[in-house]
Every structure is written in C-alpha cells, then in structure tokens.
N, CA, C and O of each residue as an XYZ file, in Angstrom:
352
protein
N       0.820     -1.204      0.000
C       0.000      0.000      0.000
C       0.863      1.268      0.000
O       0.731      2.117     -0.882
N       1.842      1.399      1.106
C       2.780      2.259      0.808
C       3.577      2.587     -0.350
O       3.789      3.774     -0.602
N       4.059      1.640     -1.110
C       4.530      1.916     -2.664
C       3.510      2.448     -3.532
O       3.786      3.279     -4.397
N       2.150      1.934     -3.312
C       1.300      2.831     -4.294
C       0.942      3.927     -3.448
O       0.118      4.431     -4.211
N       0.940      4.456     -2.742
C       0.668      5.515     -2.447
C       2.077      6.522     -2.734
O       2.076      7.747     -2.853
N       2.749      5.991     -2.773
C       4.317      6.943     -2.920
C       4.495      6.573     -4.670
O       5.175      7.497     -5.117
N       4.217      5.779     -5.594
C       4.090      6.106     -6.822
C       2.844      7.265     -7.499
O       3.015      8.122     -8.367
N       1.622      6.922     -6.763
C       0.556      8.014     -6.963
C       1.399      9.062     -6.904
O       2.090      9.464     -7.840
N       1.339      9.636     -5.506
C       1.877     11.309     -5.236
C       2.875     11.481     -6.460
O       2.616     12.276     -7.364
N       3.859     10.818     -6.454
C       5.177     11.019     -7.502
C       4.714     10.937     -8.669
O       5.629     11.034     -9.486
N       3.215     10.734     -9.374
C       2.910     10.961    -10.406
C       2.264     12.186    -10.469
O       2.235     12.902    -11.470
N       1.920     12.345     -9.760
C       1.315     14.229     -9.051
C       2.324     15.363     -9.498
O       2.127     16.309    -10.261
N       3.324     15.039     -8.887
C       4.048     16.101     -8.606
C       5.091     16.030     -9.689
O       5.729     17.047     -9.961
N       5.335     14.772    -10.398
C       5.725     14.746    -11.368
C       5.614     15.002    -13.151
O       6.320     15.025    -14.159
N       4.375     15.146    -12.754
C       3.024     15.375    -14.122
C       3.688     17.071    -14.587
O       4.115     17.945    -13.833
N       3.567     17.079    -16.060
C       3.615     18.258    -16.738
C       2.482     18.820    -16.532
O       2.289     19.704    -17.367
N       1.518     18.686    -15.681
C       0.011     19.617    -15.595
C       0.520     20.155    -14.357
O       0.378     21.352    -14.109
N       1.063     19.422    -13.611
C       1.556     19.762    -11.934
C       2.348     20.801    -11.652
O       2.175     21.657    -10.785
N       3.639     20.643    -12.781
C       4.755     21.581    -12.894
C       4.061     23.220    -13.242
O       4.413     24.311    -12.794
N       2.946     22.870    -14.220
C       2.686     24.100    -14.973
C       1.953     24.967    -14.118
O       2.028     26.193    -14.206
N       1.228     24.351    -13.274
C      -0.062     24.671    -12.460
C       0.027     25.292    -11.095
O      -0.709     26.117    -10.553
N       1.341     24.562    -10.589
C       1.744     24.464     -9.167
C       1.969     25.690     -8.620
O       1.724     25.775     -7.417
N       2.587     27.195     -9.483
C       3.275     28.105     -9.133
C       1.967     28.997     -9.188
O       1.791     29.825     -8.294
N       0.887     28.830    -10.385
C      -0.339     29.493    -10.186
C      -0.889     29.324     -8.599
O      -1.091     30.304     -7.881
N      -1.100     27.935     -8.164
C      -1.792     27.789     -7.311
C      -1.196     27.772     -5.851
O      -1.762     27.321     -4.855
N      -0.258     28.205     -5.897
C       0.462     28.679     -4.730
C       0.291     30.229     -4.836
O      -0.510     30.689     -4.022
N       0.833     31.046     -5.604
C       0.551     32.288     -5.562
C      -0.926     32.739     -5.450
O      -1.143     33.913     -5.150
N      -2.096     31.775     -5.697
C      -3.241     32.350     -5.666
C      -3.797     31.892     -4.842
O      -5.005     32.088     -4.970
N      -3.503     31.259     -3.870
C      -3.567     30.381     -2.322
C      -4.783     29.719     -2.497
O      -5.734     29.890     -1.733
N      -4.805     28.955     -3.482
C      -5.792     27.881     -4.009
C      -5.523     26.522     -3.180
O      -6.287     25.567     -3.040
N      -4.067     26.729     -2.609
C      -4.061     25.238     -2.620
C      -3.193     25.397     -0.926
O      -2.066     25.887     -0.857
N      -3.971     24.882      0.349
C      -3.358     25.294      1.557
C      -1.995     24.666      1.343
O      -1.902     23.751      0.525
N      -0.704     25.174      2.156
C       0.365     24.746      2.274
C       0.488     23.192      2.398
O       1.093     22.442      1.633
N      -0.231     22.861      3.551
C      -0.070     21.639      4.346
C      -0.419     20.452      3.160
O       0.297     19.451      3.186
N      -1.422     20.524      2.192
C      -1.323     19.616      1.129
C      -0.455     19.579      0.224
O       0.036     18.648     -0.415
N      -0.288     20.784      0.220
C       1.327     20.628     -1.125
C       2.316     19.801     -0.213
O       2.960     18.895     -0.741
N       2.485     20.106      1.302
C       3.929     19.400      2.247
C       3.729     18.239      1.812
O       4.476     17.655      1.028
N       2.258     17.616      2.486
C       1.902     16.659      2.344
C       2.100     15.377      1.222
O       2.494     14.221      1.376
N       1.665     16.093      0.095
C       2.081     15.805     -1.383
C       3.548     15.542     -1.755
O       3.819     14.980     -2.816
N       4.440     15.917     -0.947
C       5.560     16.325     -1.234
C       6.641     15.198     -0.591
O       7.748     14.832     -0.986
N       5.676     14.743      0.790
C       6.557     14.279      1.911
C       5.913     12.290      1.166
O       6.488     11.208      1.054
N       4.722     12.716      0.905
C       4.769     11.281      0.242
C       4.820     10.575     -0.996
O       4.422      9.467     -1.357
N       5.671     11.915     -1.781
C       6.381     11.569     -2.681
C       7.921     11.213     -2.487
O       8.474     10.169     -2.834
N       8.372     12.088     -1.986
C       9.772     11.604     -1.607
C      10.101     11.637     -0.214
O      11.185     12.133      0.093
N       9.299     11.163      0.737
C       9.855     11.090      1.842
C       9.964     12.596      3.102
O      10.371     13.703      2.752
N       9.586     12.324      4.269
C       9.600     13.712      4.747
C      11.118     13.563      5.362
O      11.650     12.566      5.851
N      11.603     14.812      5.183
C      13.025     15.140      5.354
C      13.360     15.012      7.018
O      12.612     15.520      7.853
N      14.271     14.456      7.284
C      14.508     14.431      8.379
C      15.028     15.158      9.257
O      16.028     15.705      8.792
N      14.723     15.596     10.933
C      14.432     16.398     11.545
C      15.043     16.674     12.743
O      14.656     17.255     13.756
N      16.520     15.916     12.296
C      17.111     15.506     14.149
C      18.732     15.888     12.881
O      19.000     15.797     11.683
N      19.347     16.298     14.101
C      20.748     16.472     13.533
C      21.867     15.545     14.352
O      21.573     15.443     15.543
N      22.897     14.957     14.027
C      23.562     14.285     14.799
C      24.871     15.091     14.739
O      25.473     15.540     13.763
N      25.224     15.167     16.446
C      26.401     15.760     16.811
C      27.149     14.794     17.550
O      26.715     14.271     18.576
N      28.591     14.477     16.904
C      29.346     14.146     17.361
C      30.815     14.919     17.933
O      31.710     15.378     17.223
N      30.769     14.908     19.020
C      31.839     15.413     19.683
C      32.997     14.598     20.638
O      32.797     13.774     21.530
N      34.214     15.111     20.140
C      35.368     14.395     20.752
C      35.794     15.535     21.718
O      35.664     16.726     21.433
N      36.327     15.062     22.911
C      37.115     15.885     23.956
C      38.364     15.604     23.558
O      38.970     14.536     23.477
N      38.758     17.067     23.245
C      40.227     16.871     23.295
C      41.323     17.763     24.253
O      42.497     18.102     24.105
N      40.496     17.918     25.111
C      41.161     18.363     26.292
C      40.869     18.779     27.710
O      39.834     19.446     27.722
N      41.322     18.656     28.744
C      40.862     17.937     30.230
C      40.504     19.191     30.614
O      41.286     20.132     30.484
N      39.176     19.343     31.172
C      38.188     20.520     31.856
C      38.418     20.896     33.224
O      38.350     21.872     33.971
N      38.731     19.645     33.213
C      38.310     19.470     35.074
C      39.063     20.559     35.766
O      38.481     20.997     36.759
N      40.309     21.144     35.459
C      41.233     21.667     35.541
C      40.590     23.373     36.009
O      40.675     24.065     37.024
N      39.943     23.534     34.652
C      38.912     24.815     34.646
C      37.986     25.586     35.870
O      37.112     24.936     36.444
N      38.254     27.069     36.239
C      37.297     27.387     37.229
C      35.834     26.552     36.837
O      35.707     25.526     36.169
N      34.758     27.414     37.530
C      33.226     27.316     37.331
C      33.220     29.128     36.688
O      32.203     29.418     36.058
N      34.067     30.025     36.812
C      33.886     31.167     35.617
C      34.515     30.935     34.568
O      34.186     31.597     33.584
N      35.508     30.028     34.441
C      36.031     29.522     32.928
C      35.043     28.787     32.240
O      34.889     29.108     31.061
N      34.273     27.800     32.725
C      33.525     26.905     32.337
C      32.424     27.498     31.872
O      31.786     27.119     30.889
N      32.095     28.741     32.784
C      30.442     29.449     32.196
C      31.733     30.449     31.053
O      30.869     31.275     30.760
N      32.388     30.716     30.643
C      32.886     31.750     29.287
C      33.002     30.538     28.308
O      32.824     30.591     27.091
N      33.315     29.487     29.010
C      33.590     28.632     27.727
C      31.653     28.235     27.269
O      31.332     28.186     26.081
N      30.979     28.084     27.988
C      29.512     27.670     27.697
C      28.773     28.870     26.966
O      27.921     28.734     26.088
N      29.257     30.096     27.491
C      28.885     31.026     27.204
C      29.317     31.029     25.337
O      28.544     31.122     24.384
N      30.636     30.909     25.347
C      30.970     31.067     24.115
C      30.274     29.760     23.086
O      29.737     30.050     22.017
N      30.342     28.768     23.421
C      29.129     27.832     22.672
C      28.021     28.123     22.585
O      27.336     27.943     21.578
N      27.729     28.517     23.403
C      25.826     29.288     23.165
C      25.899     30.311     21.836
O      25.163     30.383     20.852
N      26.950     30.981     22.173
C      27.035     32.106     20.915
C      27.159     31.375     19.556
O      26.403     31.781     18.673
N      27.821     30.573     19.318
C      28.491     29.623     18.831
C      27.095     29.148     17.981
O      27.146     29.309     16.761
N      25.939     28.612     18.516
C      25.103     27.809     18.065
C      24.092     28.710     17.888
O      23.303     28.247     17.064
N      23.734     29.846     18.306
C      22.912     31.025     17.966
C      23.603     31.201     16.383
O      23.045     31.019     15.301
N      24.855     31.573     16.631
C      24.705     32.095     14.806
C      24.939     31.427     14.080
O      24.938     31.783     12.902
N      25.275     30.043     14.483
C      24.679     28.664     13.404
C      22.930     28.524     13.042
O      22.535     28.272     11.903
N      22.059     28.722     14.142
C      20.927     28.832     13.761
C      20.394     29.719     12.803
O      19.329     29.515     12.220
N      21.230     30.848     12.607
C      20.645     31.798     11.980
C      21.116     32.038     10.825
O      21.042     33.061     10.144
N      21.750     30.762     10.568
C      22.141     30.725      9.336
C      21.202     30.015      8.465
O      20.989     28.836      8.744
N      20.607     30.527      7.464
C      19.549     29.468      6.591
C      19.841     28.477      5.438
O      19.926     28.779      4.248
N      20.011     26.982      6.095
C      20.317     26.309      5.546
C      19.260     25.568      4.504
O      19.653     24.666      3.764
C-alpha cells in the first residue's frame, strides 16, 4: 500500500500539468500549504528532523574554574545562535 501511495503522489508532482499549475496555485492560495507538504513528503519522503552531533574531547576541563567553564559555555551558546541563523 505504501509503494502505491508513494508512486501516486510522484505521479502528481511529477506530471507536466503539476509543474505548470503548481506556481499558479500557490501564488493564488488555491491550494493550503499543508497539502502541497503533504504531497511532497509522500512523494519523496519527509526530510529528516534531528541532527547528529558528534563530539570528541580533546582536552581535560576538570582543571577549569566554574567562571572559565560558564565563558567557555557562554561562548558555545554564541556559537550555536549564529549557526541557527544561518539558513540552511
């Protein structure tokens, strides 16, 4: 059931009526967002939503005040703020 339902959509969205049509009916908000996602996610899959971080220590903390440790946290926070705001 799942393969025909993921060949359907992909004939949807793949169709020369679809291509031609699609940009009308987005600009003329004919067609709510959530069905185009929809359309979209079961054609090719909904994109996945988790990021994997791997991190190695490469050097001993323990050593560190508790005000070194909050500049160093501090500076990762910053760190991942303007990674977010980057649009990937």
């Amino acid at each position: 059931m799942r393969h025909e339902a993921q060949r359907f959509a992909r004939s949807i969205v793949e169709s020369e009526s679809y291509r031609k049509t699609v940009r009308d009916r987005i600009l003329s908000h004919d067609l709510p967002p959530a069905v185009e996602t929809m359309l979209w996610h079961y054609a090719y899959g909904k994109p996945i939503e988790q990021v994997q971080l791997n991190v190695t220590q490469t050097e001993d903390l323990s050593a560190l005040t508790a005000d070194e440790l909050l500049q160093r946290a501090d500076a990762l926070r910053q760190q991942l703020a303007d990674l977010s705001a980057i649009d990937v």
